[in-house]
N, C-alpha and C positions, 0 to 999 in steps of 0.2 A: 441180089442173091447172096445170102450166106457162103461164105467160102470155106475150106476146110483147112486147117492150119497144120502145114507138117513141115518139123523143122530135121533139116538135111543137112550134117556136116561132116567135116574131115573131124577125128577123134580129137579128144583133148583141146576143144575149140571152145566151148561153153554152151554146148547143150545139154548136157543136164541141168546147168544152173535156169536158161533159157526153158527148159521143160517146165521145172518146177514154178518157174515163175509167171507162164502163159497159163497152166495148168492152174493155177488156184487163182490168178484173174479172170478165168473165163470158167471157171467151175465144172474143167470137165477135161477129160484125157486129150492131150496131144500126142499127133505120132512124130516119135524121134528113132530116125536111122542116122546111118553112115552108107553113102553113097558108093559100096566095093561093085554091087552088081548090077552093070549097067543095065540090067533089064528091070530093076523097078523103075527106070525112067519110065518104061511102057505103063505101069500101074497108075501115074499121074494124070489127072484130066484138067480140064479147065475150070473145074469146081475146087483146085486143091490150089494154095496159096505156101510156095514154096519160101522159106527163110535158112538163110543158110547166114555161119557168122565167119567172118575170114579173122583168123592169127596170124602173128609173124610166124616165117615158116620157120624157122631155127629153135623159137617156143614149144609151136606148137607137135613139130616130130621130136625134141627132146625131151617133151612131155610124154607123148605114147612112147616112143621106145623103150625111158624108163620105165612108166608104169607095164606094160610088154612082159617087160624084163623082172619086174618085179613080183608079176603072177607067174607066168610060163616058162621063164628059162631053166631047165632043168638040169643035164647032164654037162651042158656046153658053157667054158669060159666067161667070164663077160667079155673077153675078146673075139672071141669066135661068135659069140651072137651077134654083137653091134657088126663085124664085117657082112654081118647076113642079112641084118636088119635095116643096116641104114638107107643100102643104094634100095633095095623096097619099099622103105616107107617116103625116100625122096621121090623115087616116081610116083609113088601113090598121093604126094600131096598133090603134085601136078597136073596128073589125070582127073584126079577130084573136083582141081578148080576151071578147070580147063571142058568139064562136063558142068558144072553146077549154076557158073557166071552165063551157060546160053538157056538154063530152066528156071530160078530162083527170082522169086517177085520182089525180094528184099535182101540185101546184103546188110547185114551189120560188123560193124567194125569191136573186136572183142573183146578190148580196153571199154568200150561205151555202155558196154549193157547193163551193166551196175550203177554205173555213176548217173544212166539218163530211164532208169528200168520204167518208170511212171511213161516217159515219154515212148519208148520202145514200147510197150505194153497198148497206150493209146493211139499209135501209130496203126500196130495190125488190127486193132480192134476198126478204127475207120475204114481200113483197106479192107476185109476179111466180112466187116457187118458183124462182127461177135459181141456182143454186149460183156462188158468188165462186169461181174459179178461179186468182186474183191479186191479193195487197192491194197490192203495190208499182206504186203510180202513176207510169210513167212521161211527162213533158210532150211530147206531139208535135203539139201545133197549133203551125203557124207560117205565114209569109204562103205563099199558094200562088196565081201569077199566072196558072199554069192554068184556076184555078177563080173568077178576082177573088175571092177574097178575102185581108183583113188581119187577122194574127193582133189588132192593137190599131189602129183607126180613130187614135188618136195619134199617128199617124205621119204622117197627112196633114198639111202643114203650113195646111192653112186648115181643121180642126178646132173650134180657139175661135171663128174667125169665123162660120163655121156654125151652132153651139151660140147663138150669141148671139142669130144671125136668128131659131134659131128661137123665143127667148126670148119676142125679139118679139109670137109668131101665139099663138093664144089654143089653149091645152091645155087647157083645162079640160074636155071631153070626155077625152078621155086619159087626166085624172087622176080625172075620177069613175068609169073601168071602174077604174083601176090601183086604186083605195080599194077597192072591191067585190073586184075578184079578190086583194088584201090580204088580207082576209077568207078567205078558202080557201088561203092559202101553210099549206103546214106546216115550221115554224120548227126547227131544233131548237137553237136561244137557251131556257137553262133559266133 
């Protein structure tokens, strides 16, 4: 049985690139969320083929806070937003993977999905039963201020400074799910 392909991540993790790139392999819409409400878990059946891609987590929340920061902050500091933002988006990496690693039929690791994209692409396509209708990966994420979003959080120019506060706060939650759901990436480094 055909499976339904929807990819589920924490932000700034590489789904849109992952979107774009399942979407014109397989010639037809993927659904891409972010996993805040726990009750689209109820939504999912066992016709849905859940891909979720895990970052470091120091990347991957100094990627959204910047970008965050760089659509929505409005009246407040960048000091007074990051002390508002960071201990929220630290729990939110947490809970995200702490929910995703017990529903997700595939983890990918999200340094690989570029380098191995043929292989990632023929991978769900055997798992899911999707027939690849396109191997030529064309690149069409880019910033889109419709939707705030930045193709590369790099762009903001308070990025490093960002990055550094959140050096600062203590990850170590973060990084004992990131080590655990490590454990469940499937690699394909031979």
């Amino acid at each position: 049985m055909q499976k339904t392909i929807k990819i589920v991540t924490y932000p700034r993790c590489g789904s849109s690139y992952l979107y774009w790139l399942l979407s014109t392999s397989f010639g037809k819409n993927i659904l891409k969320t972010h996993l805040f409400d726990k009750e689209l878990i109820n939504t999912f059946s066992e016709s849905d083929y859940i891909v979720t891609v895990l970052r470091d987590p120091l990347d991957a929340i100094s990627s959204f806070i910047a970008m965050e920061s760089f659509y929505w902050r409005k009246d407040q500091t960048l000091e007074e937003y990051l002390e508002e933002k960071i201990p929220t988006r630290i729990f939110d990496y947490v809970d995200f993977y702490e929910t995703i690693m017990e529903i997700a039929d595939l983890i990918l690791d999200y340094k690989e999905i570029n380098i191995f994209r043929n292989t990632v692409v023929k991978k769900i396509s055997d798992d899911t039963l999707n027939k690849i209708v396109n191997y030529d990966y064309i690149d069409l994420v880019k910033d889109d201020k419709d939707h705030y979003f930045l193709r590369t959080s790099l762009k903001s120019e308070e990025y490093m400074y960002i990055k550094n506060k959140i050096i600062e706060s203590d990850l170590s939650d973060c990084y004992n799910i990131y080590n655990k759901c490590k454990e469940l990436v499937t690699s394909f480094i031979k």
